[in-house]
DRENTORKOL-3810 file (N, C-alpha, C; in nm, 4 decimals):
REM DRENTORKOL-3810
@n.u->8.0155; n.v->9.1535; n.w->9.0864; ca.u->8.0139; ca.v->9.0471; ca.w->8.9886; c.u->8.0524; c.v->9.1061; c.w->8.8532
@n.u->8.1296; n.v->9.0093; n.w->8.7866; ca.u->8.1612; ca.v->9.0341; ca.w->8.6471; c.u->8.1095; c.v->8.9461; c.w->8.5455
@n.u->8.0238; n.v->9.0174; n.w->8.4805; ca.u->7.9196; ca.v->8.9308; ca.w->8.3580; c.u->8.0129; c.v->8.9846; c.w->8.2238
@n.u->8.0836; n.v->8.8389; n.w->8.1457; ca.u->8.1378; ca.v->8.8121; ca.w->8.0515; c.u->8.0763; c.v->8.7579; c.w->7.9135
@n.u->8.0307; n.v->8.8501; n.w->7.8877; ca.u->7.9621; ca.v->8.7971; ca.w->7.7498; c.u->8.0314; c.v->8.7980; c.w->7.6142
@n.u->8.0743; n.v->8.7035; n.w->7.5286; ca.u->8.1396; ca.v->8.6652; ca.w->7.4522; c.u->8.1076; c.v->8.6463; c.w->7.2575
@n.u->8.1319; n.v->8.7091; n.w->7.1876; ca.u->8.1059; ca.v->8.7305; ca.w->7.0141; c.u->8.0866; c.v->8.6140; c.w->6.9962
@n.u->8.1007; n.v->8.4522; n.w->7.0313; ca.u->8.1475; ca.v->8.3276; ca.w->6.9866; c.u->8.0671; c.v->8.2050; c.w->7.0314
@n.u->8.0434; n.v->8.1037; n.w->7.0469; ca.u->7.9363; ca.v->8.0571; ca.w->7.0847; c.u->7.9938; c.v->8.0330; c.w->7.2798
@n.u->8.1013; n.v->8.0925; n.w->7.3219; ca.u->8.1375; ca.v->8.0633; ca.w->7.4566; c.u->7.9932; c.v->8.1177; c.w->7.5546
@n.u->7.9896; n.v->8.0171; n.w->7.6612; ca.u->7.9083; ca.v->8.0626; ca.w->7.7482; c.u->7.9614; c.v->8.2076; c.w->7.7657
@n.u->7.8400; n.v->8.2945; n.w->7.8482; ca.u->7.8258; ca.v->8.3943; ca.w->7.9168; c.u->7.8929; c.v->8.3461; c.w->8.0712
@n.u->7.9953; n.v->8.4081; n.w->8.1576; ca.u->8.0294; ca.v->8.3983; ca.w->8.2622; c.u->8.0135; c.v->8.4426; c.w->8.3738
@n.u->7.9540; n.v->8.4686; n.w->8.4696; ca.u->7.9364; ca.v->8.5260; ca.w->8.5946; c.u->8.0749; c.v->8.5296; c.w->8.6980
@n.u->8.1910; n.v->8.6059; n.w->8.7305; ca.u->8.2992; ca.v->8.6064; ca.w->8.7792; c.u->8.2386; c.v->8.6524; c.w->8.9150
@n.u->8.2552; n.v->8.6430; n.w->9.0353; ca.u->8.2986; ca.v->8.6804; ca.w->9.1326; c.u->8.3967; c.v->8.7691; c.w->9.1673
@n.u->8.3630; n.v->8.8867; n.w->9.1680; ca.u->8.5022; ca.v->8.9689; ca.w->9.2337; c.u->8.4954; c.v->9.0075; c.w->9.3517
@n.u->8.6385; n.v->8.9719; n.w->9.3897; ca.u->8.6271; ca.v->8.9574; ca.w->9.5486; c.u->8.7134; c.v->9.0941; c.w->9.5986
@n.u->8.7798; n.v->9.1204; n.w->9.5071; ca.u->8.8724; ca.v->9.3111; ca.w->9.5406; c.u->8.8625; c.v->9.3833; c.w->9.4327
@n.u->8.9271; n.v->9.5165; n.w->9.4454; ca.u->8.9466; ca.v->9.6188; ca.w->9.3464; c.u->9.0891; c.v->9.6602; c.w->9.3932
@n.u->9.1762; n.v->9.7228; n.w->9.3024; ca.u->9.2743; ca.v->9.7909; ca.w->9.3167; c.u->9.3311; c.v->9.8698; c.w->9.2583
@n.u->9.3081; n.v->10.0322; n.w->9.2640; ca.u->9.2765; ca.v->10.1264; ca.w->9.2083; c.u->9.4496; c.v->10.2084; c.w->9.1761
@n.u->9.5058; n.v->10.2065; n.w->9.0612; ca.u->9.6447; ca.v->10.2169; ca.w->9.0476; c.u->9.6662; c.v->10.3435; c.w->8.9422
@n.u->9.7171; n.v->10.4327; n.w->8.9687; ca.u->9.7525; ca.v->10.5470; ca.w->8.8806; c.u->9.6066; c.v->10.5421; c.w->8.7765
@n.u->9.6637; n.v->10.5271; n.w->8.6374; ca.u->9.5829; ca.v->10.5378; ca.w->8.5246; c.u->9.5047; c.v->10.3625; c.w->8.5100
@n.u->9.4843; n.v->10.2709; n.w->8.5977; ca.u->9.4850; ca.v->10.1294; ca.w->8.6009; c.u->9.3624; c.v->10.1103; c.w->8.6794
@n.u->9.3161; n.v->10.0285; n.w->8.6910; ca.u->9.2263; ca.v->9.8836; ca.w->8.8001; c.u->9.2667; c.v->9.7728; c.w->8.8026
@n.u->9.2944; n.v->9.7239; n.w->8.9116; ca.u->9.3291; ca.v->9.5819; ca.w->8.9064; c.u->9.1986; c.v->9.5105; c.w->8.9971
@n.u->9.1369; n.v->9.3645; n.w->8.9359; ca.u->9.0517; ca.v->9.3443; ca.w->8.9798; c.u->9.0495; c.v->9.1855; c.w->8.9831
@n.u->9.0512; n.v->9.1587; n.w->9.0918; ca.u->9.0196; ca.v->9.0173; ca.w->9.1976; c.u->8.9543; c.v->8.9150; c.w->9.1387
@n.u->8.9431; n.v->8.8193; n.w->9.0997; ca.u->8.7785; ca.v->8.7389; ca.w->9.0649; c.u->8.8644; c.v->8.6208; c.w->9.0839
@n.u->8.7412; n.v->8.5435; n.w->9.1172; ca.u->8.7704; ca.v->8.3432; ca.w->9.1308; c.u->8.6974; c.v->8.3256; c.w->8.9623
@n.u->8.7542; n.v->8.2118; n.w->8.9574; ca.u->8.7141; ca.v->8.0634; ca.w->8.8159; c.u->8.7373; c.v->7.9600; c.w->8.8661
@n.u->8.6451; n.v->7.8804; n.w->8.8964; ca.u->8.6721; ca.v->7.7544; ca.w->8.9383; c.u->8.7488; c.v->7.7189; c.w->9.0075
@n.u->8.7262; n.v->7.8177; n.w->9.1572; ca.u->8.7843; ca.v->7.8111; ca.w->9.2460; c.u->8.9510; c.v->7.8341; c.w->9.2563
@n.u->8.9661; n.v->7.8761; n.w->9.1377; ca.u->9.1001; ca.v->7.9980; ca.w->9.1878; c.u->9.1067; c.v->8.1079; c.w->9.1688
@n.u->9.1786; n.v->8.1387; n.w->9.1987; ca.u->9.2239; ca.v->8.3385; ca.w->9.2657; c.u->9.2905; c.v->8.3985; c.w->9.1439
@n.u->9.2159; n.v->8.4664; n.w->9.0729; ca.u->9.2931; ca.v->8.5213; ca.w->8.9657; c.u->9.2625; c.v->8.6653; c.w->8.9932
@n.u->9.3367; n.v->8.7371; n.w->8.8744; ca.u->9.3088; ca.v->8.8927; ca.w->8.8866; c.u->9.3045; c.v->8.9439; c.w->8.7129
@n.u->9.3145; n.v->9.0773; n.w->8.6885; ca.u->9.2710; ca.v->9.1060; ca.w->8.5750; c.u->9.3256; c.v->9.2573; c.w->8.5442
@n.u->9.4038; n.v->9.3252; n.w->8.4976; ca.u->9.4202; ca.v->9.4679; ca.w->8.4914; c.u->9.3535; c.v->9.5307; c.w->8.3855
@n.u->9.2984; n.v->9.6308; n.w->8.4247; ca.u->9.2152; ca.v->9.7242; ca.w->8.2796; c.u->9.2667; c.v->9.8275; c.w->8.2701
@n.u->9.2721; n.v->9.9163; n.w->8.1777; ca.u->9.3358; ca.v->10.0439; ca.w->8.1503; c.u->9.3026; c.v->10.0835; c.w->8.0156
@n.u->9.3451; n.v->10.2182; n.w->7.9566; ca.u->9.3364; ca.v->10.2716; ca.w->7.8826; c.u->9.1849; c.v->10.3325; c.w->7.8481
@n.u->9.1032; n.v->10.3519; n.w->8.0060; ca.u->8.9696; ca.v->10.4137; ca.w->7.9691; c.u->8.9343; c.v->10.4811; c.w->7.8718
@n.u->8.8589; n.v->10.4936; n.w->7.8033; ca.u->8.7682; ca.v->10.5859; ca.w->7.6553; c.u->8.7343; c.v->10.6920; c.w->7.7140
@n.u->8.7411; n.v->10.8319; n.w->7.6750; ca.u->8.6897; ca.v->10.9317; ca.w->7.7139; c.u->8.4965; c.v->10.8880; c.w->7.6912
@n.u->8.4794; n.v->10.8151; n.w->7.6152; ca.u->8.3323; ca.v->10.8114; ca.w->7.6282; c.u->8.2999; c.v->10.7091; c.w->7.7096
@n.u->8.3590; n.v->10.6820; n.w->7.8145; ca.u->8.3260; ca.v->10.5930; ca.w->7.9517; c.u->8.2874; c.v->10.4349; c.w->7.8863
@n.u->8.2805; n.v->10.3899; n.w->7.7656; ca.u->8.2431; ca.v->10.2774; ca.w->7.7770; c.u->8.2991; c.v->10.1988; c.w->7.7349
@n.u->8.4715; n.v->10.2027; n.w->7.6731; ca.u->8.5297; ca.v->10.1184; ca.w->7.6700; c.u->8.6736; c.v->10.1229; c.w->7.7680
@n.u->8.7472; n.v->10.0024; n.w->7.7717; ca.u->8.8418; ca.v->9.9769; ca.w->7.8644; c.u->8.9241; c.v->9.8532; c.w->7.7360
@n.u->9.0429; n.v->9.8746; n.w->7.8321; ca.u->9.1420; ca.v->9.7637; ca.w->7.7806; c.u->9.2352; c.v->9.6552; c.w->7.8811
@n.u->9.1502; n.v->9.5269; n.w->7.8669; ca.u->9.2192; ca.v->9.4784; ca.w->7.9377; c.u->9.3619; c.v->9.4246; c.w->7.9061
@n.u->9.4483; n.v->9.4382; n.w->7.9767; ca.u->9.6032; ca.v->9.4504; ca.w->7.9522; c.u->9.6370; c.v->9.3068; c.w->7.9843
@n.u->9.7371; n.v->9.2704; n.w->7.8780; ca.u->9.8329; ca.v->9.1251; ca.w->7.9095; c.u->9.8253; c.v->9.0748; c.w->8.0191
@n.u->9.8257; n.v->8.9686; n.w->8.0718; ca.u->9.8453; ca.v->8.9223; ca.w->8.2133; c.u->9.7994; c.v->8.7302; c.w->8.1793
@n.u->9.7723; n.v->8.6898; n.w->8.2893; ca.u->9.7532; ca.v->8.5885; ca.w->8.3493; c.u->9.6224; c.v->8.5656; c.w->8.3047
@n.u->9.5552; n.v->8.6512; n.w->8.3007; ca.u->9.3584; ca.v->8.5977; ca.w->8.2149; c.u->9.3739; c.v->8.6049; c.w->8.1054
@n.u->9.5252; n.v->8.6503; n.w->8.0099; ca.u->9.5110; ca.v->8.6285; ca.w->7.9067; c.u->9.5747; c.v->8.7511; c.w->7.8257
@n.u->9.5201; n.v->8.8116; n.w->7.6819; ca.u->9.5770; ca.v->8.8674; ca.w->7.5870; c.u->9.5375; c.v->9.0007; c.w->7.6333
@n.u->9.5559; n.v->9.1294; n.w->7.5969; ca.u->9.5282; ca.v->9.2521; ca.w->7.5375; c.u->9.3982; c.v->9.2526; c.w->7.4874
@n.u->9.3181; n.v->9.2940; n.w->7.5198; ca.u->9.1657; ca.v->9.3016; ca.w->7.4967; c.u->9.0726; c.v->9.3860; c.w->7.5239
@n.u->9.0373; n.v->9.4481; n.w->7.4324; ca.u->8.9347; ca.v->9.6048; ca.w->7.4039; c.u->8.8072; c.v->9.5426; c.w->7.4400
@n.u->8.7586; n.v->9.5967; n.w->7.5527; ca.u->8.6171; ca.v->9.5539; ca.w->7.6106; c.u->8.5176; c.v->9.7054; c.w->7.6081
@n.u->8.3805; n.v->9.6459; n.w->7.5683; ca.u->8.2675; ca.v->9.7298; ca.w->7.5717; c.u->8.2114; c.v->9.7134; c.w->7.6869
@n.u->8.1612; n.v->9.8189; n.w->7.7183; ca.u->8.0582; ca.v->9.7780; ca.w->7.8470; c.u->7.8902; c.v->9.8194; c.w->7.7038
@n.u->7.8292; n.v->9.7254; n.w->7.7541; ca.u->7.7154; ca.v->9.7048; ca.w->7.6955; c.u->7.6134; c.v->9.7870; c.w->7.7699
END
């Protein structure tokens, strides 16, 4: 599961991930929304393990994520 918690008044999200796909320097990762099949690529890991970047695509923009 992917818990999406958001700076803004957006709900918090609970994603379903249903694969992983483990690519050179990359992850690509599976999840449903309302019953469709989307995916998500992350990259550019932090040497201090707790941030990631999720990359352009189909869920959307370029986006520097914390893990909390």
């Amino acid at each position: 599961m992917l818990i999406a918690m958001f700076h803004d008044r957006t709900p918090t999200r609970r994603l379903k991930v249903s694969d992983y796909d483990y690519r050179d320097d990359k992850i690509v990762m599976y999840w449903s929304w309302k019953g469709e099949k989307l995916y998500t690529e992350f990259s550019k890991f932090g040497a201090d393990r707790r941030t990631m970047a999720q990359q352009e695509g189909e869920s959307g923009p370029r986006r520097v994520f914390r893990r909390c």
